[in-house]
C-alpha positions as CSV (number, residue, x, y, z in Angstrom):
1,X,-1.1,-15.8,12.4
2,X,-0.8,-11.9,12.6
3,X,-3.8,-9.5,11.3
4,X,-2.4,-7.3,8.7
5,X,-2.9,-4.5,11.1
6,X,0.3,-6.0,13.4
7,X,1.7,-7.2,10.2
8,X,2.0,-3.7,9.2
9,X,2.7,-2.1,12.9
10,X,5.5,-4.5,12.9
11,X,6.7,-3.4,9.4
12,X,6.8,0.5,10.4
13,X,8.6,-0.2,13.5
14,X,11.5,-2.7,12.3
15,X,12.3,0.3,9.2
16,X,12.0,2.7,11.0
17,X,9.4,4.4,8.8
18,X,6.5,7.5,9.9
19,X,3.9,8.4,7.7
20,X,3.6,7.9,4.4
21,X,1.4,4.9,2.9
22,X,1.9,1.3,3.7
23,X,1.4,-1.0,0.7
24,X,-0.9,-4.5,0.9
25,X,-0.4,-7.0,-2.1
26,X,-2.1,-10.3,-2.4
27,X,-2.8,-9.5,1.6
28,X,0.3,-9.1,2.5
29,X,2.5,-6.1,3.8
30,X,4.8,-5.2,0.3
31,X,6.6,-1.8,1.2
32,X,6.3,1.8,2.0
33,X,6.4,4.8,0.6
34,X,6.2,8.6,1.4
35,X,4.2,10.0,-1.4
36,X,1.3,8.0,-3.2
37,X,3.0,9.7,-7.2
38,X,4.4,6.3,-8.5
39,X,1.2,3.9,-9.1
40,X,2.9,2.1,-12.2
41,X,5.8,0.8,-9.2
42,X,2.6,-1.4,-7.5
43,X,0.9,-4.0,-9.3
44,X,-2.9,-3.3,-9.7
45,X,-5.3,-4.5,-7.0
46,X,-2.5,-3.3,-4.3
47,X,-3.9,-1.4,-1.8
48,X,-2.1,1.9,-0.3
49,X,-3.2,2.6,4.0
50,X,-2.0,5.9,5.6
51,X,-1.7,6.2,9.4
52,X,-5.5,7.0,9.6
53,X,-6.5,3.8,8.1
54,X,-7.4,5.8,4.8
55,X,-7.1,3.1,1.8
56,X,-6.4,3.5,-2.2
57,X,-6.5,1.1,-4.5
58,X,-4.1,0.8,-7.5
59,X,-6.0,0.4,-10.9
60,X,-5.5,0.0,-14.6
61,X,-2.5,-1.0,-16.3
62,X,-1.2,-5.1,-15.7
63,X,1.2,-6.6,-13.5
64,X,4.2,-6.6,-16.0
65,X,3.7,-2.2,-16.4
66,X,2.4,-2.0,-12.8
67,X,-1.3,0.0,-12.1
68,X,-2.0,3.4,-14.2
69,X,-3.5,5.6,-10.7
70,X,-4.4,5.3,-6.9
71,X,-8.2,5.7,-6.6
72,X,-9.5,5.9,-3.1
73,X,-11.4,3.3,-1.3
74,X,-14.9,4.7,0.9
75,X,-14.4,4.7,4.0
């Protein structure tokens, strides 16, 4: 099995896709995205890595409405 961090090397590469925020749901890789400005298009608990391993978390709101905000995980 691949750790998430090949999962998500893997991901980048095949799309195509620089920068921006890689999303993580339910441990697995569940899309991309440039800007972190749409939290209610993620599910809460999903969790948002930039290029520099930098992690947010998306909270509130339910899984039918999608998460109210991106908080950012400590380092």
């Amino acid at each position: 099995m691949k750790s998430l961090k090949e999962q998500i090397k893997e991901f980048l590469a095949e799309r195509g896709y620089q920068g921006g925020y890689t999303i993580v749901c339910n441990g697995e890789v569940g899309g991309w995205t440039r800007h972190l400005d749409n939290p209610g298009g993620w599910m809460p608990g999903c969790v948002a890595i930039d290029d520099n391993g930098s992690k947010w978390i998306a909270k509130g709101g339910n899984d039918y409405d999608g998460a109210e905000r991106w908080e950012e995980l400590p380092a």
